[in-house]
C-alpha positions in Angstrom: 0.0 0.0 0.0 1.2 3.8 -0.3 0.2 6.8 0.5 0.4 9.6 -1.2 0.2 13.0 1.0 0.2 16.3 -1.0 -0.3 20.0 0.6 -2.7 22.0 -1.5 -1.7 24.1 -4.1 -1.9 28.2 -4.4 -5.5 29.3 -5.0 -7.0 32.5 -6.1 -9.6 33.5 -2.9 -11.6 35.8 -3.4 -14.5 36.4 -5.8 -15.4 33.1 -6.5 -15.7 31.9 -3.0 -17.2 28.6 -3.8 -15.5 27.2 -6.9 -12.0 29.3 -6.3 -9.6 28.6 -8.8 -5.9 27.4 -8.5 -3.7 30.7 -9.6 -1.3 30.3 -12.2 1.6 29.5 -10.0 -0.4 26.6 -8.1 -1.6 25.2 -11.5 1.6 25.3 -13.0 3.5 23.8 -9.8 0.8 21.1 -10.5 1.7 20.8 -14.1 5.6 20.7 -13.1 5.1 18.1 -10.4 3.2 15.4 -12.6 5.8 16.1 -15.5 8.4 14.6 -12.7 6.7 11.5 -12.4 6.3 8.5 -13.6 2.9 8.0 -15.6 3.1 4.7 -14.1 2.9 6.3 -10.3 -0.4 7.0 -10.3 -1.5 3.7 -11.7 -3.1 1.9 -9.1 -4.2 4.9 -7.0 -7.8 4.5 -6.0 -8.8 7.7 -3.9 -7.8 11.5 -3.9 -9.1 12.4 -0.4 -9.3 16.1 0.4 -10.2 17.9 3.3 -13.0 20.2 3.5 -11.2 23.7 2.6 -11.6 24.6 -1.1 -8.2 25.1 -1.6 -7.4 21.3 -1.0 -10.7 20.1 -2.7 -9.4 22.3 -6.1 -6.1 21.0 -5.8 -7.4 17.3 -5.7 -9.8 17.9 -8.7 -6.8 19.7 -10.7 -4.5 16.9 -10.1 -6.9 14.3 -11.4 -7.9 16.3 -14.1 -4.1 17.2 -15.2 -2.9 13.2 -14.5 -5.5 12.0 -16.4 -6.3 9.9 -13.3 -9.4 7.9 -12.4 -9.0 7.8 -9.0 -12.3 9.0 -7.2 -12.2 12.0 -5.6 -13.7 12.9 -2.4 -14.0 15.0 0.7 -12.8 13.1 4.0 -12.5 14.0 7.4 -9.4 14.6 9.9 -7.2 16.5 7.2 -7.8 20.4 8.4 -4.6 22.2 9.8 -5.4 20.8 13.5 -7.0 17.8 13.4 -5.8 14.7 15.4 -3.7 12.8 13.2 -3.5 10.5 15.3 -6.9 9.1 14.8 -6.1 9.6 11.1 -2.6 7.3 11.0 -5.3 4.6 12.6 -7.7 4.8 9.8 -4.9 5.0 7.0 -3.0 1.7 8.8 -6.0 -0.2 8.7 -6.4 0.3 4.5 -4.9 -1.6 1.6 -5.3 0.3 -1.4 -3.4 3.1 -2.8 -4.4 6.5 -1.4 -3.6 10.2 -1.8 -4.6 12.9 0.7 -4.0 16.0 -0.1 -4.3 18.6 3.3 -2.6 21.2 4.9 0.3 21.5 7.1 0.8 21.1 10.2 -1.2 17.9 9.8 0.1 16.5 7.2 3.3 16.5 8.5 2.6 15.4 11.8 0.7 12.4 10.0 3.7 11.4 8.3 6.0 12.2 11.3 3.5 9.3 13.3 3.4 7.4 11.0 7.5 6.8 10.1 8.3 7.4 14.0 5.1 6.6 16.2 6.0 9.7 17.9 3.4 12.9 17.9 5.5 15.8 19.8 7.1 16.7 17.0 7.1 17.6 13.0 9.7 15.7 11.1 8.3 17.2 7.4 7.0 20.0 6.5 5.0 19.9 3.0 5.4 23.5 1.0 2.6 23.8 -1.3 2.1 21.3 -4.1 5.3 19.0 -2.1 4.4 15.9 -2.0 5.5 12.8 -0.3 5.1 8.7 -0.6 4.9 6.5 2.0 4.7 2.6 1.5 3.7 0.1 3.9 6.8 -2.1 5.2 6.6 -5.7 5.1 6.1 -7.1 8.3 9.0 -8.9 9.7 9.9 -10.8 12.7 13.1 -9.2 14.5 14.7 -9.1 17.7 14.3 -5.3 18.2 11.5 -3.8 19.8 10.1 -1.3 17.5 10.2 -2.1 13.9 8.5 0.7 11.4 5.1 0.2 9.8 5.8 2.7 7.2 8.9 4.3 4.9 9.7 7.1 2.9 9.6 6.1 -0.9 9.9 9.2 -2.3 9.7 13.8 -1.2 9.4 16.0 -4.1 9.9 19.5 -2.7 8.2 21.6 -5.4 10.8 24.7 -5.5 13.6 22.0 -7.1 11.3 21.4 -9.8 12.0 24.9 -10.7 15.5 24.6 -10.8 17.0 23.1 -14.0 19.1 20.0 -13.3 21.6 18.6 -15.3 
């Protein structure tokens, strides 16, 4: 299983309270980001969950639409800036099928900080806009310490390095 978790992109607030639209910036940080990756990434993802805030629920819709995904998307609870993530990491352990959330920070952070440590007091990532990060369930094995991680890093795409021009 992985999980995908993705802070939301810029959007334009403002007039169009209920249907804002990402800004050029956050679309094209969008664009940039899906460019990186592999077509094959998104493959097998079955859910875009967003939190209630337009700017996430844009930004899921976007990314769909730009991927050329057909993952469903859809509004979840526990993904708002302050919302025990806790709870959250207990819901996402329990699933077994490929999953993006795409939130705000500090939450998402502090989800994937539980999840790789099992430790809530502090932040070990911090999501700028449109970064994402993977996560994949380990495979369960029998050692002799006494904490073994449910979950690893796969992958961190911090958006401002897709701006720079590597070689």
């Amino acid at each position: 299983m992985r999980l995908y978790l993705m802070r939301h992109a810029d959007v334009a607030l403002g007039k169009k309270e209920s249907a804002p639209e990402l800004t050029s910036k956050g679309l094209e940080s969008l664009k940039r980001l899906l460019s990186h990756l592999d077509e094959k990434e998104f493959s097998e993802l079955e859910e875009i969950r967003h939190s209630s805030m337009e700017s996430a629920k844009e930004t899921a819709r976007q990314f769909k639409k730009i991927g050329g995904l057909r993952a469903k998307v859809k509004e979840a609870p526990l993904l708002m800036p302050y919302d025990d993530f806790r709870i959250l990491a207990d819901i996402v352990a329990t699933g077994t099928s490929n999953v993006m959330l795409v939130g705000h920070q500090p939450n998402l952070g502090m989800l994937a900080s539980y999840l790789l440590a099992k430790e809530s007091r502090f932040n070990l990532i911090e999501l700028k806009k449109t970064g994402m990060l993977c996560l994949e369930k380990a495979s369960v094995e029998k050692t002799q310490d006494a904490w073994t991680p449910d979950w690893k890093i796969r992958w961190l795409i911090n958006p401002r390095i897709l701006k720079k021009k590597l070689c």
